[in-house]
C-alpha positions, 0 to 999 in steps of 0.5 A: 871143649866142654863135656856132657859126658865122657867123649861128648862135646857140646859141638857134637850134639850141637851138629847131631840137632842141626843134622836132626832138624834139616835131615840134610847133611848140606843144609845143616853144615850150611845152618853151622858155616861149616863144611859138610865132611867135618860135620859128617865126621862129627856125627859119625863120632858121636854114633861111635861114642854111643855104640849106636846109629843115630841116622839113616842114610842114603843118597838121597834120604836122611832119617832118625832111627828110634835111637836118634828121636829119643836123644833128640828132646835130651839133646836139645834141652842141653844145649839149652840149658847151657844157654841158660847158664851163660845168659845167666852169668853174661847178665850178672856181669853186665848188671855189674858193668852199668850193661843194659842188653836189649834183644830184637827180632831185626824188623818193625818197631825199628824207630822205636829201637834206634830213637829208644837206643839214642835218647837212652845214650844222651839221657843215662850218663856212664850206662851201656846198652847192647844189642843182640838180633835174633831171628823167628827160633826165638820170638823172645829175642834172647829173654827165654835163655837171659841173653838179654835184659829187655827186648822189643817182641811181637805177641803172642809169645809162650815164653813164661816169667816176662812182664810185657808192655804193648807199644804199638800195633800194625795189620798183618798183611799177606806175602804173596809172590806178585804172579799169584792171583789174589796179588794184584787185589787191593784187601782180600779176607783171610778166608782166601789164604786158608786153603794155600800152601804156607810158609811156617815159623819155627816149632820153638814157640806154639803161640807165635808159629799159631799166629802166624799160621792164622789158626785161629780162623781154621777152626782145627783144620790143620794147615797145608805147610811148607818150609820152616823160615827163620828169617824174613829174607828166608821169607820172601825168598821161599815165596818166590821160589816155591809160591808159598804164602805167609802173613808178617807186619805192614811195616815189613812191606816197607823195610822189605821191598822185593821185586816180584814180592806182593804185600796185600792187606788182610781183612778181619784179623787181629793186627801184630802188637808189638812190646818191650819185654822184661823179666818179672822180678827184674827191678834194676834201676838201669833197665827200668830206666831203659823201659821209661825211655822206650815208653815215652819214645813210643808215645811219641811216635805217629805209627798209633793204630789209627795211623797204622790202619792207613796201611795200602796195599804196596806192590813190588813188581 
């Protein structure tokens, strides 16, 4: 295993930040898939290593001491930084193999994905493309570490150094459990959702968690938050189960049909843009080959604003 420094393993921090973000030991061994007694045994040897407790623990509260807040940023700028050089080396050999790897958040744009994905297949002889989904920690879908060469994103993103191209552009509707009352309205006004408890994105992208969040209509009230989501099944899930609401993309509502999930169209927000995204400097002709394929096949397809705004509201009871 690779060290940090004398004793320390990448592992190690890797289950220190999990642990971290949860403050639950079970939920962070489930985030790992692993069990909890080797993830606690791991934690425990980390505080030993560095002669300090990391954690306050009882039966039922688990908290950071100072100790543990401190090493927190360091920790996660580590392993970050780890992931950079890994993109960075991955790229280079893919750029060598004839490799185009394309990242993408695992809902929406998806026509545009697979017939991008098959046209490139039959246009660009002896060339590869490789996928790799990601879920809501990175709205860059792997560009921010160079795990990926081009990815579909829905903007805004805070991620620096990209060129983006706008593809297409949907509503953004509320999820609401079908139980709420609003649920069964046709269109309600973003004024109605305010005051509700939300479900929140993840704290890695400012840009992207403030989208979702609508907090460019709260005028600097800060919202009433729930759980963090790091995937649209976590989602809807928390929706029904808790009463949360949260906005996403018209096009989910069609991907994502759930019984007792309610998906009403918001009036008076600006929609969800979806781009292909790539590194500034990157001029490859492989990857630019893949854009052109992607723009003309986004042309192409019927989903324009216009088209997008036919959006209904769809109920799953």
């Amino acid at each position: 295993m690779s060290s940090l420094a004398p004793n320390v393993t990448l592992a190690q921090l890797s289950y220190f930040v999990a642990v971290a973000e949860e403050l639950h030991f079970g939920r962070a061994a489930r985030r790992l898939h692993i069990a909890q007694p080797p993830l606690s045994q791991a934690v425990r040897n980390l505080e030993a290593t560095l002669g300090v407790a990391l954690f306050e623990r009882s039966s039922r509260h688990v908290a950071l001491t100072d100790a543990g807040a401190q090493l927190l940023p360091a920790a996660r700028e580590a392993l970050a930084a780890v992931d950079r050089a890994v993109g960075i080396a991955r790229a280079a050999a893919a750029a060598h193999a004839g490799v185009v790897r394309v990242g993408f958040l695992g809902y929406g744009a998806c026509d545009v994905i697979d017939l991008a994905i098959g046209a490139f297949a039959d246009d660009a002889a002896g060339l590869r493309l490789q996928t790799r989904q990601a879920d809501f920690t990175d709205p860059s879908a792997g560009l921010a570490d160079a795990h990926v060469d081009a990815a579909f994103v829905r903007v805004p993103i805070s991620t620096r150094g990209l060129e983006l191209e706008s593809l297409s552009s949907e509503p953004r509707v509320a999820v609401l459990p079908s139980s709420h009352p609003l649920a069964a309205r046709e269109s309600i006004t973003i004024g109605e959702l305010l005051s509700e408890r939300w479900l929140q994105m993840p704290a890695t992208d400012k840009a992207w968690r403030d989208f979702w969040l609508a907090r460019e209509h709260r005028h600097g009230a800060e919202p009433l938050l729930g759980p963090e989501v790091r995937t649209v099944d976590e989602q809807l899930a928390a929706t029904t189960a808790g009463g949360y609401v949260s906005l996403t993309a018209a096009s989910v509502a069609a991907f994502y049909p759930r019984p007792g999930i309610s998906y009403v169209p918001v009036q008076g927000i600006e929609p969800s843009r979806v781009a292909i995204a790539w590194r500034q400097g990157d001029d490859r002709q492989t990857l630019h080959s893949f854009i052109a394929t992607v723009r003309a096949v986004a042309a192409a397809l019927p989903y324009s604003d216009a088209a997008m705004t036919a959006f209904r509201k769809t109920d799953v009871a």
